[in-house]
N, C-alpha and C positions, 0 to 999 in steps of 0.2 A: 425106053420103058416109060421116063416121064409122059410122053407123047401117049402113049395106052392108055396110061391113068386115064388122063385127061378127057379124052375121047368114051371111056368107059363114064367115067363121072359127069361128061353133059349129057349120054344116053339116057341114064337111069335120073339125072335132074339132080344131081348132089351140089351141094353147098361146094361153089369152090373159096380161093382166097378175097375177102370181103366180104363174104355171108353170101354174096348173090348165088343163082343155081347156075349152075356152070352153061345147059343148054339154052338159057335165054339170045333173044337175038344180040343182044350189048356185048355178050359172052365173049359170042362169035367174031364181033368185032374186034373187042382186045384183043383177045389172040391174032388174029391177023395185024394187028398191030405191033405185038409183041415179035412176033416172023419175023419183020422186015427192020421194027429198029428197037432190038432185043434192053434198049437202055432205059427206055421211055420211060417214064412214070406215067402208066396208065389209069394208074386212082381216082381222082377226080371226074375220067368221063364213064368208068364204073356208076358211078354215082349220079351224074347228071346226064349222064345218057340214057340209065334206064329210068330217073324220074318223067324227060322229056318224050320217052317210050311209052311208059305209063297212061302219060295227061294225052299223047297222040291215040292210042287204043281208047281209051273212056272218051274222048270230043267224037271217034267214029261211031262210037255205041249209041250217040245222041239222045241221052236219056230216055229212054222207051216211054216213061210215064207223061213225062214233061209233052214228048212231040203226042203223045193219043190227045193231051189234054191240048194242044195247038198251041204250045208255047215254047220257045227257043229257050235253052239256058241263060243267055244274056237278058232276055224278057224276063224269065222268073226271078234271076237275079235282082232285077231291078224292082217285081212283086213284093220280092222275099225280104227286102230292104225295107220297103215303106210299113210291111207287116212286119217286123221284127224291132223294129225302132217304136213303134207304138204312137207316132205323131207325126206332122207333115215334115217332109224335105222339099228342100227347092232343086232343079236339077244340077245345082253344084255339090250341093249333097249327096244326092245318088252316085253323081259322077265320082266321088270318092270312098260312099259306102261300096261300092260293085266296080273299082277298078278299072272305071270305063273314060274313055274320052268324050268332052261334052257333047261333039258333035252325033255320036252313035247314043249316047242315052237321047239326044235329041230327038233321032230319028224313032227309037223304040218307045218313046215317051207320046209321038204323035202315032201310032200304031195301038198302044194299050189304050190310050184315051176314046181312040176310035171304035174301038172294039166295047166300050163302056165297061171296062175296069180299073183306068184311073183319070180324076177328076182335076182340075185345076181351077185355082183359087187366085187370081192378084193379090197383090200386097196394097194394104188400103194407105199406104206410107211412100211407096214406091214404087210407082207402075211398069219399072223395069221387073222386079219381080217376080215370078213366079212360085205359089204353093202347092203342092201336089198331094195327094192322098188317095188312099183305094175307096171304091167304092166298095158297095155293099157285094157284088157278084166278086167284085176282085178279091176281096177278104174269103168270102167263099171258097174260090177258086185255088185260091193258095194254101187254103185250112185243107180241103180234099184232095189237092196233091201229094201235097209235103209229105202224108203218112206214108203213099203209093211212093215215091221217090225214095223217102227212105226206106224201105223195102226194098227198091230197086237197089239200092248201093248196098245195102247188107248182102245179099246175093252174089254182086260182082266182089264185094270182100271177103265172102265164104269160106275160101282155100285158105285162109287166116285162121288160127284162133283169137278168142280175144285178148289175152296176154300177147299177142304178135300183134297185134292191133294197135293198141298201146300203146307198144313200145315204137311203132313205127310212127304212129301220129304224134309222141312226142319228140321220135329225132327228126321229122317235117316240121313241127312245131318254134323247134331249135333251128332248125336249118333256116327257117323263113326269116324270123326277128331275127337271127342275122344278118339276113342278106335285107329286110327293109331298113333295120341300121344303117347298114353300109351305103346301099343305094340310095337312102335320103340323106346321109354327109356328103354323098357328090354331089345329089342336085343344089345344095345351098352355096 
């Protein structure tokens, strides 16, 4: 009978145990996990399987607005850095505002500049150095996206209300500053 439920409740998309909807692919997975070794604690890749579910389906979607406007998320990331901070970064900077490793903001840094949206400045103290700032088109470029973008995301969030919104952005919110807690006591 359990077995019916179950099968009835991923059909129709119900909430099963953890809030998730029973019919998602992560779903599927537990359960087949649960089959074969009935003891597990399946908790946790509830949880982190359908996050890393999530961030796989939104990377395939590749931002609609971002690719019309010919820029890669990791590029705008690095726009949306120099515009949201309000003054120049150096690429050790970026490299930590957008999460990136130097050598890839390197490569997107000689890409935007080419393209003349971002500008580079030496340091008149250290010619090791580098300063960066957007240009005039790149400020543009990022003021006319961002609104298209966030539109974009409001739409893939839609199936949400905003009270489920909320609540989710702040158990991600919770979830993250733990884990960069945690993860930056191992690196030291």
């Amino acid at each position: 009978m359990a077995g019916e439920a179950d099968q009835d409740a991923a059909l129709h998309g119900e909430a099963g145990p953890g809030g998730g909807r029973r019919g998602d692919t992560v779903a599927a997975v537990v359960r087949q996990w649960q089959a074969v070794r009935p003891g597990l604690d399946t908790g946790p890749m509830e949880i982190i399987g359908r996050i890393n579910r999530c961030a796989a389906l939104l990377q395939q979607a590749e931002d609609a607005p971002l690719r019309r406007a010919g820029l890669s998320r990791p590029e705008f990331d690095l726009l949306g850095a120099l515009r949201r901070t309000g003054h120049e970064l150096t690429p050790g900077d970026l490299a930590r505002e957008t999460f990136s490793s130097g050598a890839a903001v390197t490569k997107r840094l000689k890409q935007l500049t080419e393209r003349g949206l971002v500008e580079r400045r030496g340091d008149t103290r250290d010619r090791r150095v580098v300063h960066l700032r957007l240009t005039d088109a790149g400020r543009d470029l990022v003021d006319g996206v961002l609104p298209v973008q966030l539109a974009y995301e409001t739409a893939v969030l839609s199936g949400m209300d905003g009270p489920e919104q909320g609540e989710l952005a702040a158990l991600l919110g919770e979830l993250l500053s733990q884990l960069e807690g945690r993860l930056g006591a191992l690196r030291t």
